[in-house]
GUTI-354178 format. One record per atom (N, C-alpha, C): x, y, z. Coordinates in pm, whole numbers, plus 50000, padded with zeros to 5 digits. Layout:
REM GUTI-354178
XYZ ...
***
This chain:
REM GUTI-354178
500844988250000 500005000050000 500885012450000 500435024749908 501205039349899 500685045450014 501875045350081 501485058850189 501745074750149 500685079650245 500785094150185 502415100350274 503065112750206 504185120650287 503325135050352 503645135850500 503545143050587 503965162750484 504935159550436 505505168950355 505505169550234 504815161950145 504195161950042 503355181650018 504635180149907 503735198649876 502295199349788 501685207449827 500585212449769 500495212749600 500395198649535 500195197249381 499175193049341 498435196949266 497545187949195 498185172549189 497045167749164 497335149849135 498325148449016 497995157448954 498645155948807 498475168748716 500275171448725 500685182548675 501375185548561 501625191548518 502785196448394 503925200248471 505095196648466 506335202048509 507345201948399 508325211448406 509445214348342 510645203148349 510485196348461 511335187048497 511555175748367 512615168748341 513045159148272 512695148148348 512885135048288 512765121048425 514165119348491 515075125348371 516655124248424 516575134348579 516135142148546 515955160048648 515425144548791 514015143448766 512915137848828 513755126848931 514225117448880 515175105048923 516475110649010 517225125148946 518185127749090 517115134649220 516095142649148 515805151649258 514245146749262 514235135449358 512665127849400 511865139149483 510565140049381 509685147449492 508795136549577 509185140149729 508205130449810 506735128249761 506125116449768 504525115349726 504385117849589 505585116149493 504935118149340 505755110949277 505105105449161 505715097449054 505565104148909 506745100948847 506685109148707 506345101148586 505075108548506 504805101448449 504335108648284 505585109448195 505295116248076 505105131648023 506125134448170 506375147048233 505405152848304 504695150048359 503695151948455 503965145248584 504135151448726 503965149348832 502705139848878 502365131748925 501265122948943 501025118249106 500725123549168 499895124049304 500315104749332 500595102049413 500595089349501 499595089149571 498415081749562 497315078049612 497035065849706 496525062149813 496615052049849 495075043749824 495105030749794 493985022949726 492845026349833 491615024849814 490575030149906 490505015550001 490355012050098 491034999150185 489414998850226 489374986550238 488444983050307 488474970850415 488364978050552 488864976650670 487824966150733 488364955050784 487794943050866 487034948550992 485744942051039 485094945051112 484614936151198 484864939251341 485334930351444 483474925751469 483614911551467 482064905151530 482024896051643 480904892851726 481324881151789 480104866751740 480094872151600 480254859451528 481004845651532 480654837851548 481564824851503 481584821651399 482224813751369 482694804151219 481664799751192 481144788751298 479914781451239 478544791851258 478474804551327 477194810451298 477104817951134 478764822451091 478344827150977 478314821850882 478904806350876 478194796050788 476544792650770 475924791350893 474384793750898 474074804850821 474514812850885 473764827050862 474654838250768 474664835850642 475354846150568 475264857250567 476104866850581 476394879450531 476764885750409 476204889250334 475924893750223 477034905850165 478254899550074 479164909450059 480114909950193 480524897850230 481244896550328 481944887750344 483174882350368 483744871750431 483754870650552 484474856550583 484904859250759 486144852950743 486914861550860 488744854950880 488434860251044 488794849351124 489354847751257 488514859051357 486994859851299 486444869251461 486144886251366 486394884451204 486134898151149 485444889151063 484524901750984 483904902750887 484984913950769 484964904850690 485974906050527 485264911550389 485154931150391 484414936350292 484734926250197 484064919550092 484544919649984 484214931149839 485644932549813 485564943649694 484734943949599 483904953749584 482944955949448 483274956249305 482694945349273 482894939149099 482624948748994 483504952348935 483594962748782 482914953148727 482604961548598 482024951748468 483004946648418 484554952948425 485214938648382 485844929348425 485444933948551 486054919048726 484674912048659 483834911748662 482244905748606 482584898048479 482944906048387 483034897048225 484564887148243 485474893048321 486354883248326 486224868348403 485424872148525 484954854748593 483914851448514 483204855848444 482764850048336 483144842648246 483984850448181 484924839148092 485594828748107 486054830548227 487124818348286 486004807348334 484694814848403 483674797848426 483414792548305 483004799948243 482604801548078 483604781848036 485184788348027 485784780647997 486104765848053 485924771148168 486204757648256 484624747648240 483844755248278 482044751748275 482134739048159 482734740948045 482394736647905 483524724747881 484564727648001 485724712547968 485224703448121 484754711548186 484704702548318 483224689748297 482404697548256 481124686548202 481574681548129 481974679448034 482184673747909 483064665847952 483574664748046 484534651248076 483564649848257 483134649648260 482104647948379 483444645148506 483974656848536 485114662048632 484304663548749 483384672648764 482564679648883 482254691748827 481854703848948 481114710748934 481634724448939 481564735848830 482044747848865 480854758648944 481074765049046 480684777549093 480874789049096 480274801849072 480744811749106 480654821349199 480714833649219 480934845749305 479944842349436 479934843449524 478854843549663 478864827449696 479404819249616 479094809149687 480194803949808 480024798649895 480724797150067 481444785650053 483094786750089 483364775550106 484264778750247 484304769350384 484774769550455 486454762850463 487134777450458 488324775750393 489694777050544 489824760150631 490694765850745 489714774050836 489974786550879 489894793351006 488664804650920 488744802550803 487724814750709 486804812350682 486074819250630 484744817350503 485574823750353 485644816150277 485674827650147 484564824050050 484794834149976 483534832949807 484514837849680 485274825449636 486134827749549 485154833449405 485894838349309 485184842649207 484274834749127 485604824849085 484714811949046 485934800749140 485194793549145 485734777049178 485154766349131 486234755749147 485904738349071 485954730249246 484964722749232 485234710349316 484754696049254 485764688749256 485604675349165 484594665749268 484324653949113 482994647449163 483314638749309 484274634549325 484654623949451 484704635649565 484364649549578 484684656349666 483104662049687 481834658649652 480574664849580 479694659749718 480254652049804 478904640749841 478794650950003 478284663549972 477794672950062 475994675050038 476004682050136 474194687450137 474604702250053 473754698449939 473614710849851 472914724949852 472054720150011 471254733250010 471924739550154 473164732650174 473944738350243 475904750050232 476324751850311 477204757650253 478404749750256 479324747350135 480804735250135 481574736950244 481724726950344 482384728250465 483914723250409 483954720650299 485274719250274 486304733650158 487144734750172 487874742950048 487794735449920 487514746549824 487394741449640 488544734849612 488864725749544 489874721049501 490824729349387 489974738849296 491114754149200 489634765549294 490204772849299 490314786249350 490654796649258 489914808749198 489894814949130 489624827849144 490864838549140 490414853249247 490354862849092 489864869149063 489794884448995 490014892149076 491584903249039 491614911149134 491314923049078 490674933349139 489634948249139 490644958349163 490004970349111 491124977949120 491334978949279 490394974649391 490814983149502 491504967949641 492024964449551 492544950949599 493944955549645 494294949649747 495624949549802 496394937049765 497534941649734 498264926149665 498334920049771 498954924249917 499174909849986 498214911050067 497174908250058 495834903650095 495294894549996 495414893849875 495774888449759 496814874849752 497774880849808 498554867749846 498064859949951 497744867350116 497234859150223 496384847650159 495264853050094 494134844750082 494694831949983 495344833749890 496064823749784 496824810849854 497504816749965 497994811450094 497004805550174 496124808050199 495164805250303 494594793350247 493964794050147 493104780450003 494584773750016 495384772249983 496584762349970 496804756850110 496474762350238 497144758750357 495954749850402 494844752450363 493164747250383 492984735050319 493914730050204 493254720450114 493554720449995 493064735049940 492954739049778 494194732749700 493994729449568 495174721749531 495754733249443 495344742449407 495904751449302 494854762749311 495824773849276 494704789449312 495204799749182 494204804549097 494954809249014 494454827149060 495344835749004 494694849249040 495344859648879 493624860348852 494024871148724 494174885948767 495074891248689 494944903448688 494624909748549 493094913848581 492804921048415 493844935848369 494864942348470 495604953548385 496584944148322 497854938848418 498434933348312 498054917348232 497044916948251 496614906648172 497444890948214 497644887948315 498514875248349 497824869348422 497934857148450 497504849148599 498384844748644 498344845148778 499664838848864 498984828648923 499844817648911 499594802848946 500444800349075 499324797149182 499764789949279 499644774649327 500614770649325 500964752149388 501334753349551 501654760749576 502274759949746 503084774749751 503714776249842 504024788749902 505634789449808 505874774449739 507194784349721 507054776649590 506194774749494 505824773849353 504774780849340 505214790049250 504454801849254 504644804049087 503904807548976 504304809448837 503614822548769 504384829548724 503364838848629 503424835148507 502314836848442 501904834248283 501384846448211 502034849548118 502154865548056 500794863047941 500484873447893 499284868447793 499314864047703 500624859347654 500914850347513 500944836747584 501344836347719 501184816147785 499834810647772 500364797447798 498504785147812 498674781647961 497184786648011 496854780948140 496074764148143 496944759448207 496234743748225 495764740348331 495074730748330 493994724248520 495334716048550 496554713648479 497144702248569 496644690548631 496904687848722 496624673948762 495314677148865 494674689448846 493404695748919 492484691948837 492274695948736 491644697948598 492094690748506 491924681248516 492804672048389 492324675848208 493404677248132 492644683748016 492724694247981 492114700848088 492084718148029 492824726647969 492784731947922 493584743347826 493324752947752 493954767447765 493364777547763 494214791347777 494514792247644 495394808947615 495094819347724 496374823147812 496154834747852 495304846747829 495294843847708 495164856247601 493534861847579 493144846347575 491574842947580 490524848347679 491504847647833 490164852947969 490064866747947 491104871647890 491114889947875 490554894247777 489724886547691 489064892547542 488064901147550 
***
């Protein structure tokens, strides 16, 4: 996260300056980044701050909260979906939806649905849980973690909160967690805490030994 400077001078967000980047790079102005000769304000992401309950685990499995997670005794805003955090978990169920039936794998879900993940609740964007893992009450919420895990991250996402949770599905169960990012267009593939992969938008994302089969151009979830 960008923190703001105490001494940060009085600029617009974004200015015209005389300065060069050569100028810019010896002589750093606190709180600004240069960008095409323009001064550019350092902003910090709008955060959305955990809220202490005396909820339990198993009451907010009963009883959902709407636009919320739970981690350890808080309630977990979850970030509000752009239209293209929306068209992108789209595409990716889209894709998976259409290889996972067709080889009768199990079942994909998306956004709001509960899986009790470790010490949490989350509602991954989309998720897969295979058929030998299925034999739950359906009009209940999955007391187990998804087997792929699937995050879209928003503009107002914090990366390592981003990481925690990727961490958290892997430490819970999850066998693989992928996390797109629609600016630079990549997904980063997680196996465990210290196989970790990025795939640029010219790579192929595969289910591996999660998803047997699957396959699917980087290039493709970002269209």
């Amino acid at each position: 996260m960008k923190e703001s400077h105490k001494n940060t001078p009085e600029i617009p967000e974004s200015v015209p300056t005389t300065m060069t980047l050569a100028e810019f790079l010896e002589n750093d102005v606190p709180g600004y980044e240069y960008v095409e000769g323009k001064l550019v304000r350092k902003s910090p992401p709008e955060m959305y701050v955990p809220i202490p309950t005396t909820m339990t685990l198993a009451e907010f499995l009963e009883n959902d909260v709407p636009g919320y997670e739970y981690a350890k005794g808080e309630l977990i805003p979850m970030s509000p979906a752009t239209r293209r955090h929306g068209k992108i978990s789209a595409k990716v169920a889209w894709h998976l939806y259409a290889h996972i039936y067709e080889n009768g794998l199990g079942e994909v879900y998306t956004a709001e649905t509960i899986f009790q993940v470790g010490e949490r609740v989350m509602k991954p964007d989309v998720a897969f849980v295979s058929t030998d893992r299925l034999d739950v009450d359906e009009d209940k919420t999955f007391p187990i973690p998804p087997d792929l895990a699937i995050e879209v991250v928003s503009p107002t996402d914090v990366h390592y909160r981003i990481v925690r949770k990727a961490f958290d599905y892997l430490a819970a169960g999850t066998r693989l967690v992928w996390v797109l990012d629609p600016v630079a267009k990549t997904v980063t593939v997680y196996r465990s805490k210290s196989d970790i992969e990025l795939l640029t938008h010219e790579a192929t994302l595969t289910g591996e030994d999660v998803v047997p089969g699957f396959i699917c151009p980087v290039g493709q979830l970002f269209e």
